[in-house]
Every structure is written in structure tokens, then in C-alpha cells.
N, C-alpha and C positions, 0 to 999 in steps of 0.2 A: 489447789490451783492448777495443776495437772488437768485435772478433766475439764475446767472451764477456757486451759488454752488449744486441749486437741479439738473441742469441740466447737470451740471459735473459730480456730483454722479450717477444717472441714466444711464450714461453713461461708465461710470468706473465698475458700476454692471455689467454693460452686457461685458462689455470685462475682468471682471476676471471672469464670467463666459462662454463666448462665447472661448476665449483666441486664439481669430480670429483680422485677420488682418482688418476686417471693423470695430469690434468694437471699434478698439482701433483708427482708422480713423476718428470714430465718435465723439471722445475725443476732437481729433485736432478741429473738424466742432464746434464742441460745441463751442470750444475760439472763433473763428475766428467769429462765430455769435452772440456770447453773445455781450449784450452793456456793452459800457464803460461807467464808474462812476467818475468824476473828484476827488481825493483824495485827503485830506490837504496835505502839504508840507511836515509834518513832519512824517504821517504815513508811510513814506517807509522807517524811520531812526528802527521803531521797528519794520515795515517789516521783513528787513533786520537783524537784529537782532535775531528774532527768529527762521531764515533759518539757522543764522551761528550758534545759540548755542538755540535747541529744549527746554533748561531749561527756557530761558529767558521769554518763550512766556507765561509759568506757573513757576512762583516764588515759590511756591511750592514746584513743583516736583523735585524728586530727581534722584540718577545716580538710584540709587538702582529700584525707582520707572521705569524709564526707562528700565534698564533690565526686569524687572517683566514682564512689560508688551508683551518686545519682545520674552520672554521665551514662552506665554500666546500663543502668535500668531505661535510661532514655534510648541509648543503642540495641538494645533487646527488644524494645516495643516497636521500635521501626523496624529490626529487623522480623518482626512477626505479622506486619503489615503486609497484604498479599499489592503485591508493584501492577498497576496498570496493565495491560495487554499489548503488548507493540507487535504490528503488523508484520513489522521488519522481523521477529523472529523470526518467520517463515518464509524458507526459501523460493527464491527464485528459481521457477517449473523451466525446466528444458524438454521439454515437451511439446508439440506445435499443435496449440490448439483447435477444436472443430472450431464450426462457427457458433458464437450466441444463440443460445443459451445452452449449448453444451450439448443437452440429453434431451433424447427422444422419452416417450413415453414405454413406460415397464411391458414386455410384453404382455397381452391379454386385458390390459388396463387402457380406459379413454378415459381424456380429461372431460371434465364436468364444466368448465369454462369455454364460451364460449369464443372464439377465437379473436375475436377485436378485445376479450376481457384480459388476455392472457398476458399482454404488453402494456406497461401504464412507464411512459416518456421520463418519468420523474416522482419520485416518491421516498421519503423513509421505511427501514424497514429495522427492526429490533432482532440483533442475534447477541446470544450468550458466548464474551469472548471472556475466557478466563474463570474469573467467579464473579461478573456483573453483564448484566446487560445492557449492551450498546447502540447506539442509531446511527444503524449509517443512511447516506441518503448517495441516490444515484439510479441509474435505467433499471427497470425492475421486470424478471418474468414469472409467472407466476402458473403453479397447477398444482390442481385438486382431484382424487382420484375416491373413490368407493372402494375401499380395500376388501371387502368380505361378498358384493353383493356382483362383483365383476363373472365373466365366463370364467374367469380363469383368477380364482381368488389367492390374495395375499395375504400371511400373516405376518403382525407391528414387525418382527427382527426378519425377515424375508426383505420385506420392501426398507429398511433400513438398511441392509447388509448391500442390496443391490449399489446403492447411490455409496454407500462407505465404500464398496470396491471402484467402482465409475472413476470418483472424485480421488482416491490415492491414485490408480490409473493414470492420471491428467497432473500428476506432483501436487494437487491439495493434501492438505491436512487439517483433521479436525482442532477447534480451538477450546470448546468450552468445557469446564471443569466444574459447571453444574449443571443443575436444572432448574426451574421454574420452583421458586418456594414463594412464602408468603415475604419473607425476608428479602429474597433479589427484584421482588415485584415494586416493592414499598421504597429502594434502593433507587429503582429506575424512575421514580417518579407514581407509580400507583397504577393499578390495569387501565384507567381512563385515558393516563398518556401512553402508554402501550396499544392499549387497542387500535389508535387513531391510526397509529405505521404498525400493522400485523396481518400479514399476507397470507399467513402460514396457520397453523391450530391455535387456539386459545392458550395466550401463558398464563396456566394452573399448573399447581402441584398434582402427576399422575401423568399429563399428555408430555412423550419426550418430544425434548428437541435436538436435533445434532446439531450444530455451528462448523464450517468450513470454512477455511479461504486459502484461496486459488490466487498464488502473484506472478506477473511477467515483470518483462524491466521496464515497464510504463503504466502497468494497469492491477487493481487488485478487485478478483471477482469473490465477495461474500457469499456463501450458499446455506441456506438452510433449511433441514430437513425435517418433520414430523409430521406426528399422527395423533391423534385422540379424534373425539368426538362418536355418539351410538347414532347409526352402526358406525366401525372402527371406517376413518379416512386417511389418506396419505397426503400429506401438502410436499408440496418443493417451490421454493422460494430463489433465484438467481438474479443479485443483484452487481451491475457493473459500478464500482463507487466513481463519482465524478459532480462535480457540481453544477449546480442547474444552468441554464445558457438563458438566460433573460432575455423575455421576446416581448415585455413588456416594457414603452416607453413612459417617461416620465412628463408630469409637467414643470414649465417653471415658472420662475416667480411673476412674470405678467400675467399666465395663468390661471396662476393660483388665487392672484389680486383680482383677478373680473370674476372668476369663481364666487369670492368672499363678498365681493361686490353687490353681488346678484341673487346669491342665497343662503351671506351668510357663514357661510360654510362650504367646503371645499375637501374629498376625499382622495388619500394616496396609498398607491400599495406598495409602499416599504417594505424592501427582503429583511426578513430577521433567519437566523438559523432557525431550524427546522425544532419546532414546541419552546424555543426560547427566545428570549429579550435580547437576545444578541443581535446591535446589528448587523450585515453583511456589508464588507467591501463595497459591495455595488450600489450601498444603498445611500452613500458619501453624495453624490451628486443631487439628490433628492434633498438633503436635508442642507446642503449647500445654497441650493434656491430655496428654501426656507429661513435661511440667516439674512438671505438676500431678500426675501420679498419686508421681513422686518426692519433691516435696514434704512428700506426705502422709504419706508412709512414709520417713525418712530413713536407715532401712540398707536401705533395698531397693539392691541391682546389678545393671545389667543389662548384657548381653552384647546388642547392635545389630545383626544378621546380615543382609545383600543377597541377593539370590535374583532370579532373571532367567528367562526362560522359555527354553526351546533352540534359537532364532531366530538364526542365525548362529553367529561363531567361537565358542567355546568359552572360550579365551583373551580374547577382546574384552570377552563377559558376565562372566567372571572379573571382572575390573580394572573394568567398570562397577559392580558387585553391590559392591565393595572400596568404592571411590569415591562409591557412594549410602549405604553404610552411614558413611562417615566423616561426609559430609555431616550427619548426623542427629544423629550425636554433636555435631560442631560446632555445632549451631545450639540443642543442648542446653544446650552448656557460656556459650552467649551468653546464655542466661537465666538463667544465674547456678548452674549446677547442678556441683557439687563433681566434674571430669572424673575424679578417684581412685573413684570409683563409676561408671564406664562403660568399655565397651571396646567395637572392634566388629573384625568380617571380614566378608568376601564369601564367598558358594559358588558363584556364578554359576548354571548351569542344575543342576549336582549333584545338589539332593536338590527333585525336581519335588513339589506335592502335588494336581496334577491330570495327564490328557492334555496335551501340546503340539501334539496334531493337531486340535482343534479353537482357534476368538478365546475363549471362552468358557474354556477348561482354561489358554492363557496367561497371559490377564489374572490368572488364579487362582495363578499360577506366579510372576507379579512381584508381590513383598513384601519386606515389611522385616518381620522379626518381632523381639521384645522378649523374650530367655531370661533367667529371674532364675538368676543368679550363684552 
């Protein structure tokens, strides 16, 4: 019995450490090849016994003892749980800063963007704080550099070292405690939602990325730094976190009602957080005239429909478009609104009613529109 329990435990190691489908396959291999022990007749009477009541097996122990322990192992696993990233760790810079975005270009190096490309108003952007990777969203600037093919070339830990001294310089500090694997990718949502906010080099396993950030007593600047791609490039990423200033007005429920009137149908651009079904504070007034225009008419029905622009998976904008429209129903049916008169779906990028090759035909492309029934 000896060799059937070291070699179950060694195996058991590895699958609650691996917490993969071989190793826990290997469990199974373990029984099926351990040898058999002939057993007196009566050991599987307290077998059995101490399967059905864990006390029995130790006369002893108590219920109490039994919690304690399960408390022990509950406090173990959370404390093996790696805790969120909080910003606030990092100190506040005494330091008086240049102006945005901080840093000039590396000597001997031009960016590759062309200068109206280098600033984009508002945008997400994906850095590794910790051990996952995060979106933040906010004013973004951005450059891209030819590392190898410059007058005056650089190599990957050169052009990394320069911006690591810059940014300690200026009271940053680095935050991330990994890199891009297959596992932080799949964590963040999968390259599809990555890709959409990624300024910087490709998140793959091989192209580093550093994470930085830079706090005063008002503002936290996120910086992120990498390289990959043949030939070897340098990206720098600086994004000012803050949230977007809405310069889009809304309609309301008058409207909305000659809208429906007329064709039908009626489209709105409702802020959600940035790849998610969450709605935005700001977006309370919109769906306010939405309780209101039902109200006013109490057989109107409306069909709630998601719509996404063609910016990654396919499948991803699916299940978002799904998931923003549910949202909207839900927060209808929170204002008291009879959910037997509402229904919704998603189309995802499906049925565009602009280009998706320009920001402009996107932005026109993410909508939620209101089909009367």
C-alpha cells in the first residue's frame, strides 16, 4: 500500500499544481497500475466507516477539530491568491514634471508615426500590472521606432534601459510581474479583446513588455514599454488615465418617438465601459428617456438590438453586442418597466451602417437601437 500512496500523492502534486487535464489523467494511470494487496475481510468494515463519518477514522477528533482545520485550508488558498494591483501602492512623485508626454525620442531614432497619428483624444490601452493584464482607458501618446535599421541602432535591453532610467528619473516605477503568456492573454479576455486597446507590440509570448506608472496627487500616468516584431521595433505607449468627456448629445423621448414613428426604429449611443456591458454613469439620462418614452405609450414593444463596429473577433463582438443589449433591457426593467414588453439580441459587427475603415464610421457602427415590435 506504500507504493500505491507515494505514488498517488506525487501525482495529486502535480495536478493541483499543473491543474491540467494530464495530470489529473495521471491519477487515474497511477490506480489502474498500482498493484493490488489482498485485504483481511474485515478492513473494509472501518474502511467504510471512516469514508462515512471522517471522525471515526480518528476517535479523537472532534467536529470542532474538523472545522479548524477546514478553516486552515480555506485561509491558505486565499492567502496564495495573488491580491489585485492597487495604483495607491505607488508613491506619489515629487518631482515636477515635463510636459506630456514626458520623453523625446531616443537619440538617433525617428518615430515612424506620423505626427497627427501620435496623439489619439481617448482610447484604451492594456498594461501588465502585477500578474494580469489591465485596461486602462484615458489620453494616449504613442511611438514606434525601427530599432535595428535607425543611423544609429539599438539593441531590445539598450532601448529598454533608456526609458527604465527616464521613468525612475521622474519617481515611476515599474509594476508588472509578468509577461505576455498564453495564460495572461486568455485571463484578459483572449488577443481579440487585447488587440482592439494595443498601441504598443503584439501581446505574444517572446515580445517584452515593461508596465510603469507614474502618480502625482491628481493624476496617474500609465507607461508602457516594448519591443518585438522582424526587424526588431521599439514601441512607447503614455497614457494619461481619465475618463472620457462626452461630447456626444443624446436624444429624448420625443425623439426617440418620431424616430420610431417614422422608421421604425431609432439608434443610440450609449456609453458602456470600455469592451464591456457595463453601463456608464453617463449613460443614466439616455435610458431615463427610454423608461420615459415607454411610459408614455404603454403598448409600445421594443426589440433592444447591440451592434459593434468590426474591430476584432467576430465572435467576441457577438457576445458583447448580446451582453450590451441585455444590459439595457435590465436596467429598464429596474425602473419599473413591464420586462413582457421588451426583448433584446446582439448582431455584433453584422449589419454596419457606416465604413469601419475610418474612428468616425466606427463610432457610428457601436449602437444600441430601439425596433418597435
Amino acid at each position: 500500500m506504500l507504493f500505491v500512496t507515494v505514488l498517488l500523492a506525487g501525482a495529486c502534486d502535480r495536478a493541483r499544481s499543473e491543474s491540467s487535464a494530464d495530470a489529473l489523467a495521471e491519477v487515474v494511470d497511477a490506480l489502474d497500475a498500482a498493484p493490488v494487496e489482498e485485504v483481511p475481510a474485515d478492513a473494509g468494515v472501518a474502511t467504510d466507516a471512516a469514508a462515512a463519518d471522517p471522525a471515526a477514522a480518528a476517535p479523537d477528533a472532534t467536529a470542532a477539530d474538523a472545522a479548524m482545520a477546514a478553516a486552515a485550508v480555506a485561509a491558505d488558498a486565499a492567502a496564495a491568491a495573488p491580491a489585485a494591483f492597487d495604483p495607491a501602492s505607488v508613491p506619489v512623485t515629487s518631482v515636477g514634471l515635463p510636459p506630456f508626454p514626458f520623453f523625446k525620442a531616443p537619440d538617433g531614432l525617428q518615430s515612424s508615426y506620423r505626427e497627427p497619428q501620435r496623439g489619439i483624444a481617448h482610447d484604451g490601452q492594456y498594461f501588465l500590472a502585477g500578474d494580469k493584464a489591465v485596461l486602462v482607458e484615458g489620453r494616449i501618446f504613442r511611438d514606434r521606432f525601427a530599432l535595428t535599421r535607425a543611423a544609429r541602432p539599438y539593441s531590445e535591453l539598450e532601448f529598454h534601459r533608456n526609458y527604465e532610467n527616464a521613468i525612475a528619473a521622474l519617481g515611476g516605477r515599474r509594476i508588472d510581474a509578468v509577461q505576455y503568456t498564453r495564460e495572461v492573454v486568455a485571463a484578459a479576455g483572449g488577443r481579440g479583446a487585447i488587440d482592439k486597446h494595443q498601441h504598443g507590440a503584439a501581446a505574444v509570448p517572446g515580445y517584452r513588455h515593461d508596465s510603469y506608472l507614474l502618480r502625482t496627487p491628481d493624476k496617474e500616468y500609465w507607461i508602457d514599454v516594448s519591443t518585438g516584431a522582424i526587424p526588431l521595433h521599439g514601441y512607447v505607449v503614455v497614457l494619461e488615465r481619465q475618463a472620457m468627456a462626452q461630447s456626444l448629445g443624446f436624444l429624448d423621448a420625443a425623439a426617440m418617438r418620431q424616430a420610431i414613428d417614422q422608421d421604425g426604429r431609432v439608434a443610440l449611443h450609449i456609453n458602456f465601459d470600455t469592451d464591456k456591458a457595463t453601463l456608464r454613469p453617463d449613460a443614466q439620462p439616455t435610458i431615463a428617456e427610454i423608461g420615459k418614452l415607454l411610459a408614455d405609450d404603454p403598448a409600445l414593444q421594443l426589440s433592444i438590438e447591440g451592434h459593434t463596429d468590426a474591430t476584432g473577433e467576430a465572435a467576441h463582438n457577438q457576445a458583447l453586442s448580446t451582453a450590451r443589449a441585455r444590459s439595457v433591457l435590465g436596467a429598464l426593467v429596474g425602473l419599473g418597466v413591464d420586462p413582457a414588453r421588451l426583448q433584446s439580441r446582439g448582431y455584433g459587427q453584422e449589419r454596419p451602417v457606416a465604413d469601419n475603415a475610418s474612428e468616425a464610421g466606427r463610432a457610428a457602427n457601436r449602437r444600441v437601437e430601439l425596433v418597435r415590435r
